[in-house]
N, C-alpha and C positions, 0 to 999 in steps of 0.2 A: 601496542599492537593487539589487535581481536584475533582470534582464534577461529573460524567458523566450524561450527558442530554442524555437519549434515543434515542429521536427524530431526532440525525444528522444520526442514522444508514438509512442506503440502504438497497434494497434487491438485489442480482447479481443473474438473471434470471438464473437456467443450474448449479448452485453450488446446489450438493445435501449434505444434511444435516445429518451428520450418524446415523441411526435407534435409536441407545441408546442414543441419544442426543435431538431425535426429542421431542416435546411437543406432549400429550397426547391430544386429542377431550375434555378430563373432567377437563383438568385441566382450573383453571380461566385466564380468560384473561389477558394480561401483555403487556404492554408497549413496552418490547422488542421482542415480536414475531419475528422483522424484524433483529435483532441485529444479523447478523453471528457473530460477533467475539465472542458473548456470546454462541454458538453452536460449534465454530470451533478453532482449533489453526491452523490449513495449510490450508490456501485459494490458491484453483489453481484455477486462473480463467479462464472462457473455453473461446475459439477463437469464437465457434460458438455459440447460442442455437437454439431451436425450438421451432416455437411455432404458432399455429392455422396452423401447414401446412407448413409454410414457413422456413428456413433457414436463420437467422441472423448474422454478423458480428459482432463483440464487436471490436468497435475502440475506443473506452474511457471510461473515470472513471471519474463519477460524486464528485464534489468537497467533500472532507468531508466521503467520502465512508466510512471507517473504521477507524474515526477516536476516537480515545482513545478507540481502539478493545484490552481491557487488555487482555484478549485468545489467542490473534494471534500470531504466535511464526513465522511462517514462511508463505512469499508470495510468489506464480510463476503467472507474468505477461506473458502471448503470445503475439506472435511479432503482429498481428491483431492490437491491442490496439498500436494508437500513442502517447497518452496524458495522463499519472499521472495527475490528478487536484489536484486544490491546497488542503494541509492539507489532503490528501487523507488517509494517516497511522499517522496523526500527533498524535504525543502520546501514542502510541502501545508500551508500555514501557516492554513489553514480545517480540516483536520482534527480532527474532535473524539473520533471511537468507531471503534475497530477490532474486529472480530472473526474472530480467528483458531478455527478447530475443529481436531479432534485430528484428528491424521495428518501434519502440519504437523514438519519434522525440521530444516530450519536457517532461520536466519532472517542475511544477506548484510549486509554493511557498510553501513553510513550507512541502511537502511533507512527507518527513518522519525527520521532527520536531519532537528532545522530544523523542526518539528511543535509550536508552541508552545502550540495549543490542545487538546492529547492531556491527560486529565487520569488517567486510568485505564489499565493493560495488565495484561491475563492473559494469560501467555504459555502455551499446552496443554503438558499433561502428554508430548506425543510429540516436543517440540521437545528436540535434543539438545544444540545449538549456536547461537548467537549470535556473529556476528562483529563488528570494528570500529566504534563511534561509532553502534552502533543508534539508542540514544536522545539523543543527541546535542543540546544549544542545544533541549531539548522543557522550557521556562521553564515548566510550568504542570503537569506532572508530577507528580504527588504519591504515588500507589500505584501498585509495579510485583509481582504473583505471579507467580515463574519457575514451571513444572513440575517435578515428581520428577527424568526423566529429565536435567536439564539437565547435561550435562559439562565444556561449554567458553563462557567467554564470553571476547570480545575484549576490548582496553583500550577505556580510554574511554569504555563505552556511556554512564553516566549522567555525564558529565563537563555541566559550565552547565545543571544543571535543578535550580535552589537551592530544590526545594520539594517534592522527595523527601520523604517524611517514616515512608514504609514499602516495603521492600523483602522479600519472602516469597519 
């Protein structure tokens, strides 16, 4: 059995948190205030946000972002974002649907490690790279399409996912 340590959660600036999920002013304080995946099962994350005025880009994902987000059923990356960091969804063991869009250029170790309910992955045509144990222990795995551009994948990635059955 895993453990979850609060503390690897992130906050994604511009993800609004749905009214009946949010935390009350009265209620005590908690650890996880920052934990989306404990507020959320579908994280979309936005291309832009706002904030003091100005207009921001989201070109990456901090290591460890939602990692072991038991909630999160499903994620939509925008093409903005070129870098999954490592372990970013490791252990999201409720994950079911990613969606990655082009613009998207490496994709960081152990990413979605540990994701046993992932049954589908297209990876876009602008990813170039692939590191370490991506798909890692993702037992329920069965179709993965890399894109044109791919040049390097790590070892490992589809290592314990015995149910592979097409790789493009």
């Amino acid at each position: 059995m895993h453990t979850r340590r609060r503390t690897y959660y992130k906050t994604i600036r511009g993800v609004k948190i749905p009214k009946e999920k949010q935390r009350l002013p009265y209620d005590p304080p908690s650890s996880c205030d920052t934990d989306l995946s404990h507020y959320h099962d579908v994280i979309d994350i936005p291309a832009t946000v706002f904030k003091n005025g100005v207009d921001y880009t989201i070109v990456g994902m901090e290591n460890e972002l939602m990692m072991q987000g038991i909630a999160v059923t499903q994620v939509s990356i925008p093409g903005t974002v070129e870098r999954i960091s490592d372990r970013a969804f490791f252990h999201c063991i409720n994950l079911q649907k990613v969606t990655m869009s082009e613009g998207l250029k490496s994709i960081g170790s152990n990413a979605f490690c540990g994701c046993p309910n992932i049954h589908n992955i297209v990876v876009p045509d602008s990813v170039m790279q692939m590191g370490d144990a991506v798909f890692l222990k993702c037992q329920n795995l069965t179709t993965v399409t890399l894109g044109e551009q791919m040049r390097v994948i790590g070892g490992v990635v589809f290592r314990d996912c015995p149910n592979i059955t097409a790789v493009t």
